[in-house]
Phi, psi and omega in degrees: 000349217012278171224096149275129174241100178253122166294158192225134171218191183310342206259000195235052158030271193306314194273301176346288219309318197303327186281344168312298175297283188310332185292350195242011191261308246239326148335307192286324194284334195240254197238099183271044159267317190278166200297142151323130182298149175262139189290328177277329194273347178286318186309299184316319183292328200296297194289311206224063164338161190276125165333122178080028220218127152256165166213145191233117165255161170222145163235139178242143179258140136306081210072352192101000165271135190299181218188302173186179199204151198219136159212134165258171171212124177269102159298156158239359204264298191201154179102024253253295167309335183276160184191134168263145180246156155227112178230115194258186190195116201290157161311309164338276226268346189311160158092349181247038199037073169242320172310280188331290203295328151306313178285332165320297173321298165328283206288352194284299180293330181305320192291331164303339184248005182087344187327175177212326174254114187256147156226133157205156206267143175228139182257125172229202217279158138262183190275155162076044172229192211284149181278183214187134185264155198279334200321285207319297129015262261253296181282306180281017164273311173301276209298022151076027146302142158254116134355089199235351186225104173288144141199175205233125175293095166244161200228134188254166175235131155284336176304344185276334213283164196246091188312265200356301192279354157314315188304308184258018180266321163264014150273349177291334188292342184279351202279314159309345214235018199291139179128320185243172171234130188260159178211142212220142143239182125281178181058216164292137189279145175299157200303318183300319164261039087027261165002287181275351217237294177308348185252325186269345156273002181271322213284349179294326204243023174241336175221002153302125183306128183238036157072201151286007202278154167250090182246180203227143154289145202268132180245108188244115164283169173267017154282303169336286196306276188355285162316340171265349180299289198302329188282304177319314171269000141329300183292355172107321211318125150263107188240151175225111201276159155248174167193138187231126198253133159263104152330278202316323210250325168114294205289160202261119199246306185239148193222136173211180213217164098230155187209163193224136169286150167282015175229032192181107191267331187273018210208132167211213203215119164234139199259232197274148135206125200228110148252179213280140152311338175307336221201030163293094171132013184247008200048024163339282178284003162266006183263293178288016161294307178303300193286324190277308188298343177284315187300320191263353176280325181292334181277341188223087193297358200251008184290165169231324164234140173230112173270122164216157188262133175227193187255131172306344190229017154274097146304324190291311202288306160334304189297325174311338188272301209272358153307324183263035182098017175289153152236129187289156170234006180174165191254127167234157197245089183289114184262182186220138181234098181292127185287000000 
C-alpha cells in the first residue's frame, strides 16, 4: 500500500484519535520530562483553532498504519505569506519517507494558498545536557530550512525555589515600582483590562528577539483576545495573571501568564511576559513574575515544574528566569523554510 496521506477535521473522530496516539508515542520518545501529551488540548486545537487562524491537517498512513500527522496553521489577519507547520512522525515508522511525503503534502497546499514562508521547532541536546534526538535537526536541514531563531528551554523546581531570595527580589523591585499597582486574575481577563492586555500581547512578536525569522507583530484587538480565551479554554488551560496598573494613567502597562493543562497538576507553562516600552525600567516584569509565581503555587499545591522558553539572545528576560531560578534543559530551533 505504502504511504497515504488524507486530511481530517473536526468531523472525523476516528482519524484525531489516531493522530492523538501519535502524538503521545512521539511525546515519550522526544521529551518524557514534559507532561503526556493531552488529549483535551489536541481535540481542542483540532476543534477550536486559535482566532485569525485556518488550520489544516492531514494524517498519513503506512502500510495502512497511521504513521505520522502534519497540521499548518494560516494566519489571516497578518503574517498573511507565512505558516506554521507541525509535523510529527511515529518513532516506529521514522526513516521510511513518511516525513518527506508530509512535507511534500505541505507545500502542495501552502503554494496553493500563496503562502511563501513555512516555519518550524525542532528540539535537541544542549551541551552537556539531557539527550535529545537528532533526527527533527537532521530533516529540516535536509528539506533545505534554515535556522533562523535558537532557543533555549528551562525549567523551574519548586521544591528547590528559594523563598527567602524570592522575598527580597521583589521588595527590591517594588522599591523601583512606586507609581504603580499590581493586580492578578484567573481565566479570563476582566473586561476593564481587556484593552491594555490586547495591545501588550500584539506588542509581543514586535519586541520579543525573533532572529532571523520574518514575522509581522501580530493585531490583537480584544475580540482576538476573547477568542484565543475560548480556544484556551477548549483546551482545558488553567490560566493565571499578574498585571501591573499605572497609577497616573489606569492602564494596565505590564503582564504575565502561567498556565497548566488538565492532565498533569505537577506541571505549568509560564507563558507571555510584556511591559509597555514606555514604563521600561522599573522592574516591573520581574515583580510580576514573582507575584504570578507565589499566586500560582498557592492555588496549585501539586505543581512542581514550571517550563519556559526565551531566545538564546533575550538576555534580559533570561537573567530575570534564571534569578528566580530556571535552569536550562534543552536547545530548541526555529528553522524558516522559503517556499
Amino acid at each position: 500500500m505504502g504511504i497515504t496521506i488524507a486530511p481530517f477535521d473536526a468531523a472525523n473522530p476516528s482519524a484525531i484519535d489516531e493522530a492523538y496516539r501519535i502524538g503521545v508515542a512521539v511525546g515519550k520518545a522526544d521529551v518524557p520530562d514534559l507532561p503526556p501529551f493531552c488529549r483535551q488540548r489536541f481535540t481542542g486545537a483540532v476543534r477550536h483553532p486559535m482566532p485569525g487562524t485556518v488550520r489544516l491537517w492531514a494524517l498519513a498512513r503506512l502500510d495502512g498504519v497511521p504513521a505520522g500527522y502534519l497540521a499548518l496553521d494560516l494566519p489571516q489577519l497578518d503574517n498573511t505569506d507565512n505558516s506554521d507547520v507541525e509535523l510529527v512522525v511515529h518513532p516506529a515508522y521514522r526513516r521510511r519517507g513518511v516525513g518527506r511525503a508530509l512535507h511534500e503534502h505541505g507545500l502542495r497546499l501552502l503554494r496553493e494558498r500563496g503562502r511563501k514562508r513555512v516555519i518550524a521547532v525542532t528540539v535537541s541536546a544542549l551541551p552537556g545536557g539531557v539527550a535529545r534526538p537528532k533526527a527533527g535537526d537532521a530533516f529540516a536541514a535536509a528539506m533545505g530550512a534554515r535556522p533562523a531563531l535558537a532557543e533555549v528551554r528551562r525549567r523551574l523546581d519548586a521544591d528547590r525555589l528559594d523563598l527567602a531570595a524570592l522575598d527580597g527580589l521583589a521588595a527590591e523591585a517594588r522599591a523601583h515600582a512606586t507609581g504603580y499597582r499590581i493586580v492578578r486574575w484567573r481565566g479570563d481577563t476582566p473586561e476593564e483590562y481587556a484593552a491594555d492586555v490586547a495591545y501588550l500581547d500584539g506588542r509581543l512578536m514586535a519586541d520579543a528577539p525573533l532572529g532571523d525569522l520574518e514575522w509581522e507583530p501580530e493585531q490583537v484587538d480584544v475580540e482576538r483576545l476573547r477568542g484565543t480565551e475560548r480556544a484556551l479554554d477548549a483546551r482545558g488551560r488553567r490560566r493565571y495573571h499578574h498585571a501591573a496598573v499605572h497609577e497616573a494613567s489606569g492602564r494596565v502597562v505590564a503582564w504575565t501568564l502561567v498556565d497548566l493543562g488538565p492532565n498533569a497538576d505537577w506541571h505549568a507553562y509560564q507563558q507571555i511576559t510584556i511591559v509597555d516600552p514606555a514604563h521600561r525600567g522599573h522592574r516591573l516584569g520581574l515583580l510580576v513574575k514573582i507575584e504570578n509565581l507565589r499566586y500560582v503555587l498557592d492555588h496549585e499545591p501539586a505543581l512542581r515544574s514550571i517550563d519556559t522558553w526565551n531566545a538564546a539572545e533575550n538576555g534580559h528576560m533570561v537573567g530575570i528566569n534564571e534569578q528566580l531560578g530556571f535552569r536550562p534543559v534543552d536547545a530548541w530551533t526555529d528553522w524558516q523554510l522559503t517556499i
